[in-house]
FITORLO-612111 format. One record per residue (C-alpha): z, x, y. Coordinates in pm, whole numbers. Each point is the difference from the previous one (the first is absolute). Layout:
BEGIN
Z; X; Y
...
This chain:
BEGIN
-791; -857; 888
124; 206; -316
316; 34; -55
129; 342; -165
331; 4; -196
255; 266; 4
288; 13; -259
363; 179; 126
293; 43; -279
314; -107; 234
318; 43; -150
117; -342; 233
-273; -259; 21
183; -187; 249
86; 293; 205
-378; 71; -11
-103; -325; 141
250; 37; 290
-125; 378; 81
-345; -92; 1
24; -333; 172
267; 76; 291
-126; 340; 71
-400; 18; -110
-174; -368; 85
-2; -107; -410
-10; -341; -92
172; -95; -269
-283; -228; -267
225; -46; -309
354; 136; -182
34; -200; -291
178; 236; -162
284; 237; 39
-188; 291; -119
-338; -117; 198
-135; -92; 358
-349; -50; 136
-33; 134; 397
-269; -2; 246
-134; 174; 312
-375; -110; 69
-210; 126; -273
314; 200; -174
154; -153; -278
325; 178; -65
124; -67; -372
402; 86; -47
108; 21; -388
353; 154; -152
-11; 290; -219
57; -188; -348
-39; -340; 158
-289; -106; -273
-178; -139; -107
-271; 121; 322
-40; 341; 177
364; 57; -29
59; 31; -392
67; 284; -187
-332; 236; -146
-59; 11; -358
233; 304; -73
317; -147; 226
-97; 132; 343
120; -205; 276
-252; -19; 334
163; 190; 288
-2; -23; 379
-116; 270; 217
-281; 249; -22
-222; 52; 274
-333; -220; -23
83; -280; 301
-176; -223; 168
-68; -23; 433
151; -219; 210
-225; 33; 337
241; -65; 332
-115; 15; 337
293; 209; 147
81; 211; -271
346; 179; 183
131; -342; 134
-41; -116; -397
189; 321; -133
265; -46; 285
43; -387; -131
-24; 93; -328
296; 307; 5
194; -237; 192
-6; -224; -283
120; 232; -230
-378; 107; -135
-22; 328; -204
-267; 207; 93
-97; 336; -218
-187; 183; 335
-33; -30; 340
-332; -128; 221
-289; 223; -54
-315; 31; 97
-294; 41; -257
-346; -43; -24
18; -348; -62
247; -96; 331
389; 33; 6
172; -118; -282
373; 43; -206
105; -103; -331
264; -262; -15
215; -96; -293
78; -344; -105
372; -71; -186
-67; 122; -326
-194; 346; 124
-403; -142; -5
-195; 152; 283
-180; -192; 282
-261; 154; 194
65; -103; 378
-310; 133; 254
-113; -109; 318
-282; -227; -34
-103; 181; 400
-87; 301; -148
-101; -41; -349
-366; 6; -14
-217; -305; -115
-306; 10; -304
-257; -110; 283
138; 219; 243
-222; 318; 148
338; 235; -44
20; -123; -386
-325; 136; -53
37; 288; 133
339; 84; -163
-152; -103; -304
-294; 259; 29
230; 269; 76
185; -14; -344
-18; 193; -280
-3; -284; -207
-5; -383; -41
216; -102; 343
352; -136; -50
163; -210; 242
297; 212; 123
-64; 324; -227
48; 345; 82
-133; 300; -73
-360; 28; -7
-109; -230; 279
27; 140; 366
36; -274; 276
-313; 94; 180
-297; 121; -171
-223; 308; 102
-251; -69; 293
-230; 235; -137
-20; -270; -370
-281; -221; 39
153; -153; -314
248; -31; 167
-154; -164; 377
-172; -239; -253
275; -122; -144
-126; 96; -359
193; 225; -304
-150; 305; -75
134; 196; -275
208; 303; 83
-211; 269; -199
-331; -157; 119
102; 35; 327
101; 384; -58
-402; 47; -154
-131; -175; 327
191; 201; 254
-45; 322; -188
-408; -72; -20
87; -100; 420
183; 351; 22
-203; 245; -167
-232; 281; 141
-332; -144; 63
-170; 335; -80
196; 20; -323
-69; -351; -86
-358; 97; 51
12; 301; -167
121; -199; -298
-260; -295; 8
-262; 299; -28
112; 149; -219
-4; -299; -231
-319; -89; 92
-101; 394; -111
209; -18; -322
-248; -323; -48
-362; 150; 46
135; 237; -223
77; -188; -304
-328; -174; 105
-145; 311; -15
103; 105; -318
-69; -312; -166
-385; 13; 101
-8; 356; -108
């Protein structure tokens, strides 16, 4: 199985290994530093640094800028009852920047560990799988490439009358506007226009036999 790595700046490494082990299911693999720990939670690798704790992801940049927590890229954290979790989690003191709420991608809320990093927590029940029917569906009813939890242009269920859409394929949203407005238009006009190219055609065959 890969693994995939995710680096958080935490102003407290060992804080950080107590938040994310007592309250989110991390193991811890290695801290053999003050400044640097190693955790895991099956295929997640969660790298902790220090801001100036170099030499590592920690150090200072070229011109004297020191890495700092925060921001909002994050990573999920899949639970099978999401408001039990939330409820355990408050209870232990857990910061959270939102309540539940319910997107296209399941119910989900944004967590925050000691030092102010966001973790994704969603309910594994409702968030749709790759090989799932509803996951190709969403996907074909997006105005774009399909993000996991995005909002915006992707409506929860797609139009019946799409067979893009029954089909589970993509189709682009201004090819789709060409095809229903050929589907929509007068049939005497479109006629009216197919003759009259085929006229405008005799004619310049016309002319160029003259």
């Amino acid at each position: 199985m890969a693994t995939v790595s995710v680096r958080y700046i935490v102003n407290d490494v060992d804080a950080a290994i107590a938040f994310y082990s007592q309250n989110l299911g991390f193991t811890e693999v290695m801290h053999p530093a003050p400044a640097f720990a190693m955790l895991s939670r099956g295929d997640l690798r969660l790298v902790l640094s220090a801001p100036g704790g170099g030499p590592g992801g920690g150090q200072a940049m070229a011109d004297g800028t020191l890495p700092q927590p925060g921001g909002w890229n994050r990573f999920c954290v899949e639970v099978t009852d999401l408001a039990s979790t939330v409820e355990k989690l408050r209870s232990n003191g857990v910061r959270f920047r939102n309540e539940i709420v319910t997107g296209v991608g399941g119910k989900q809320i944004l967590a925050e560990d000691p030092s102010g990093n966001p973790v994704w927590n969603c309910s594994n029940q409702s968030c749709p799988r790759p090989s799932s029917h509803r996951f190709r569906e969403m996907r074909a009813d997006c105005a774009g490439p399909y993000r996991h939890g995005g909002v915006g242009a992707c409506r929860e269920r797609p139009d019946p009358l799409r067979p893009a859409a029954r089909e589970g394929r993509f189709l682009h949203p201004r090819r789709e506007a060409r095809r229903r407005g050929k589907r929509s238009a007068d049939p005497a006009a479109r006629d009216q226009r197919r003759t009259g190219r085929h006229a405008g055609l005799r004619d310049g065959q016309a002319r160029r036999h003259l």
